[in-house]
C-alpha positions as CSV (number, residue, x, y, z in Angstrom):
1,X,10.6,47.2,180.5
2,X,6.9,46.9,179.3
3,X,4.5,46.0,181.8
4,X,1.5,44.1,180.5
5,X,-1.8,44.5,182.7
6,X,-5.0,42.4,182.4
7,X,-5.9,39.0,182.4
8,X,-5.7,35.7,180.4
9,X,-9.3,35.2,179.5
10,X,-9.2,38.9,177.8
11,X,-9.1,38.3,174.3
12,X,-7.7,42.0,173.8
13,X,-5.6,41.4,176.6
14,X,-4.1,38.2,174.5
15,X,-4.1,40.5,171.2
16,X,-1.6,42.6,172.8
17,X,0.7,39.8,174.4
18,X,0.7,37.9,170.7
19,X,2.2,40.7,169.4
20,X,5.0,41.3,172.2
21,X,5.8,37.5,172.0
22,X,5.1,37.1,168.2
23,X,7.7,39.9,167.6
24,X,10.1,39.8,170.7
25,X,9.3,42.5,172.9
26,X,10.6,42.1,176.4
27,X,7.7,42.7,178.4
28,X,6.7,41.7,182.2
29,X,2.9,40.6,182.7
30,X,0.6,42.1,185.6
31,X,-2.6,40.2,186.6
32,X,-5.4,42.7,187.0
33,X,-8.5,42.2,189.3
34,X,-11.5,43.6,187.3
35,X,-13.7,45.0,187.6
36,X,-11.0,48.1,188.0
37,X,-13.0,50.4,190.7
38,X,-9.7,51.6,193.0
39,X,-8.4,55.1,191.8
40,X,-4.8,54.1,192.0
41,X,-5.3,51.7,189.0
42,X,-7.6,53.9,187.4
43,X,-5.1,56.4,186.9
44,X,-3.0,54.2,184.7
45,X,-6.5,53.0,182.6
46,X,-8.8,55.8,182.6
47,X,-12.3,53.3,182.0
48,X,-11.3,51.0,184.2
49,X,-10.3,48.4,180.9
50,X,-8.0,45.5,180.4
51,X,-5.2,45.4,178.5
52,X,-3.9,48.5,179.3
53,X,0.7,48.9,179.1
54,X,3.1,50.8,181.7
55,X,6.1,52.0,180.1
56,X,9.1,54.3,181.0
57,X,7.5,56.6,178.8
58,X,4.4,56.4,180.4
59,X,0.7,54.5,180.4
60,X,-1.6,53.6,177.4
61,X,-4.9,52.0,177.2
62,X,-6.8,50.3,174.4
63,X,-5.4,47.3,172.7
64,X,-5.1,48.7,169.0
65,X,-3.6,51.8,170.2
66,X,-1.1,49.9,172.1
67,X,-0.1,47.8,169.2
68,X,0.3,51.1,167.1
69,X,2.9,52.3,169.8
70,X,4.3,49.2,169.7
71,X,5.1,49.3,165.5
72,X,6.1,53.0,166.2
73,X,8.1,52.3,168.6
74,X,10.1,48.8,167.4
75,X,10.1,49.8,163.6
76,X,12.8,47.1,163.2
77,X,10.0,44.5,164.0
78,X,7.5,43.7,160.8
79,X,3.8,44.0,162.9
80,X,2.8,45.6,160.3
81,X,3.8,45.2,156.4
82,X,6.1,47.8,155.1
83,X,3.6,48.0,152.0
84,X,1.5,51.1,152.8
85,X,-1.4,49.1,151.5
86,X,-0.9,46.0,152.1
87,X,-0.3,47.6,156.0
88,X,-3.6,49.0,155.8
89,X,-5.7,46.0,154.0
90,X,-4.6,44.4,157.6
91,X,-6.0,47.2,159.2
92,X,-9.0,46.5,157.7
93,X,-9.5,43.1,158.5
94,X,-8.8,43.7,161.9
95,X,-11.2,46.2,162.2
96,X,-13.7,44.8,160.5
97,X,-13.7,41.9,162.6
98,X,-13.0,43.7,166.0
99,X,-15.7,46.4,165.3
100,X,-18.5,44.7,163.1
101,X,-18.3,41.1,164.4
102,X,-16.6,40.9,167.8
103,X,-18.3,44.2,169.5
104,X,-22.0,43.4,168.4
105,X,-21.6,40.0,169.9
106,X,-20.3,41.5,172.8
107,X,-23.9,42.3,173.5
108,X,-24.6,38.6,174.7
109,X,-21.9,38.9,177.1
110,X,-23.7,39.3,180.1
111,X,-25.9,35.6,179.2
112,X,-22.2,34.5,179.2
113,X,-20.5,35.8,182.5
114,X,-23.1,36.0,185.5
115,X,-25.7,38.3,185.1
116,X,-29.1,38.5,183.5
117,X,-29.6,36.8,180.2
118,X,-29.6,38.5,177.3
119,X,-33.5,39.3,175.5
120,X,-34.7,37.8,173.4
121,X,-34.8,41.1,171.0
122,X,-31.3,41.3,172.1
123,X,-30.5,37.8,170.6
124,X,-32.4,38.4,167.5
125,X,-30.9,41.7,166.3
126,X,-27.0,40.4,167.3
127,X,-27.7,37.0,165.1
128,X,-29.4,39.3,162.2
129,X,-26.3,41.8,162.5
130,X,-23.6,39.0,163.2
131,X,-24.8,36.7,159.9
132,X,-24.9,40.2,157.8
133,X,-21.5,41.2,159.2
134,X,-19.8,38.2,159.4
135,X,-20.7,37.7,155.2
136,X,-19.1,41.0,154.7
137,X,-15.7,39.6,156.5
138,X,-15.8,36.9,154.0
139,X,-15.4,38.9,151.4
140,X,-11.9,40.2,152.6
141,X,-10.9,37.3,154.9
142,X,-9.0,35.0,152.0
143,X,-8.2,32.2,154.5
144,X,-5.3,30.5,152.5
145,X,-4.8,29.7,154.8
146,X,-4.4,33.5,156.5
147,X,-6.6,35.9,156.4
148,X,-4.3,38.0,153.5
149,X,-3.1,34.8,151.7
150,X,0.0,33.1,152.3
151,X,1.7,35.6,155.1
152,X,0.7,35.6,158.8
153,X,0.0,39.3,159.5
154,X,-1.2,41.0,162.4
155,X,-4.7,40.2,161.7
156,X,-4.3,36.5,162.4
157,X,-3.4,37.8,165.8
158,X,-6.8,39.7,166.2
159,X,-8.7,36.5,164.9
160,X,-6.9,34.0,166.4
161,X,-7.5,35.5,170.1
162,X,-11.7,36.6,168.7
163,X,-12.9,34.1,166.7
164,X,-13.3,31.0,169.0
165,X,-15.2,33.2,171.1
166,X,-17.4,34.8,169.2
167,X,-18.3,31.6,167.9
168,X,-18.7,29.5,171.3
169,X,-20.3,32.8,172.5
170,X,-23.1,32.2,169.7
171,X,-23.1,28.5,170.0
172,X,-24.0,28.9,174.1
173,X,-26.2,31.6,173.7
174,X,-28.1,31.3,170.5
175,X,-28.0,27.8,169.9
176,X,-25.3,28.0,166.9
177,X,-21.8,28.8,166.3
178,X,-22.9,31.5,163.7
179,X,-19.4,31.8,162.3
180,X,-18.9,28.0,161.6
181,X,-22.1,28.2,160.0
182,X,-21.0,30.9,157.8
183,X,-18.3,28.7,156.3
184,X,-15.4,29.7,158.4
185,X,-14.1,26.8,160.0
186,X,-12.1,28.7,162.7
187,X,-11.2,25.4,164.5
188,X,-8.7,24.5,162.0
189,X,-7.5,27.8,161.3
190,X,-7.3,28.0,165.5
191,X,-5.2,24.5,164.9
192,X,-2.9,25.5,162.4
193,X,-1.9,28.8,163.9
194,X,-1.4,27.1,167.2
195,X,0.9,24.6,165.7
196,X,3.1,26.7,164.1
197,X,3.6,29.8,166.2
198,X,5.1,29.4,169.7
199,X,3.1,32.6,170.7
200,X,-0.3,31.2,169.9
201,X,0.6,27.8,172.5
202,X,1.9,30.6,175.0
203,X,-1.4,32.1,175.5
204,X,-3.4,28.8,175.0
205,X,-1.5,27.5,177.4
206,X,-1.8,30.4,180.3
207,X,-5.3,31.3,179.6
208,X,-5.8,27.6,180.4
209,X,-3.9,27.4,183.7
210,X,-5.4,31.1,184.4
211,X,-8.6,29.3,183.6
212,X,-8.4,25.9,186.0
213,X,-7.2,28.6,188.8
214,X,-10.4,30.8,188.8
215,X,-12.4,27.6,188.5
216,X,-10.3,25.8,191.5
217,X,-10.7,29.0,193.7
218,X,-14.3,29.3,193.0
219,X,-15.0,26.1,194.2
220,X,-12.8,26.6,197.4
């Protein structure tokens, strides 16, 4: 049996547990206190970083290199295309968005979670890179109404658990939801994809309750 580590709010952490529940992978989940500082834990997630898998085969870190095992390992289940590239165009997207969109806004993070605000050179060059990058995902991204056409694909997964935050990320600290403002309407495409896959109202759902928890215990 799989055992998922992390938490709720991690939208890598939810990447990994769309793809188990998307595609029917038994799999046990494991709430994780971060930061990860105790040895013991750190031996099964070398950086101390959530999501990371325990399986009878051993541990893995780092969500896309989990999801890899997991297509290696269950080839019967379609996570990827079986098109070599049509498999790799949702590759792309993926890591387009994960690595040109998702990790430079990362840099407001610590204006969102408590810690000192992000600079104001700081929130100048992430909105100049963010509008540039976020173009540039347009021009793959078909949105009709997935991002390869008419077939959910693994890189619905990756937006659906990165896009609402990067854009209420933006919105909070720099004023505007930079990827509504692009033309993306990720509300809807949110909408749709938690309407029709059970997996998508999973995750809403427990990243809500995880949510109301944290908030109820802080205020304790």
């Amino acid at each position: 049996m799989i055992e998922l580590h992390g938490i709720a709010f991690s939208n890598y952490y939810n990447k990994v547990k769309f793809v188990l529940l998307e595609y029917d992978i038994a799999f046990e989940e494991v709430r994780v206190i971060l930061p990860i500082t105790d040895e013991a834990t750190l031996a099964h997630t070398p950086v101390g970083k959530v999501p990371f898998i325990r399986t009878d085969e051993g541990d893995l870190s780092e969500s896309q290199v989990i999801v890899e095992y997991l297509a290696a390992r269950y080839p019967e289940k379609p996570i990827f295309p079986a098109d070599p590239f049509e498999a790799a165009k949702v590759r792309e997207l993926a890591a387009v968005l994960e690595l040109s969109i998702e990790l430079v806004a990362r840099d407001l993070y610590p204006k969102w979670v408590p810690g000192p605000a992000a600079s104001d050179e700081t929130k100048a060059r992430v909105q100049r890179v963010l509008e540039r990058n976020v173009e540039g995902f347009k021009r793959i991204a078909k949105f009709a109404p997935y991002l390869r056409g008419e077939t959910f694909t693994f890189a619905d997964i990756c937006a659906y658990v990165s896009l609402p935050l990067i854009g209420l990320m933006t919105k909070t600290v720099l004023g505007r939801d930079i990827v509504f403002d692009a033309g993306i309407d990720w509300k809807a495409y949110v909408k749709r994809i938690e309407q029709e896959k059970p997996a998508a109202q999973r995750i809403a759902a427990d990243r809500k309750a995880q949510t109301a928890a944290f908030l109820a215990a802080k205020t304790a």
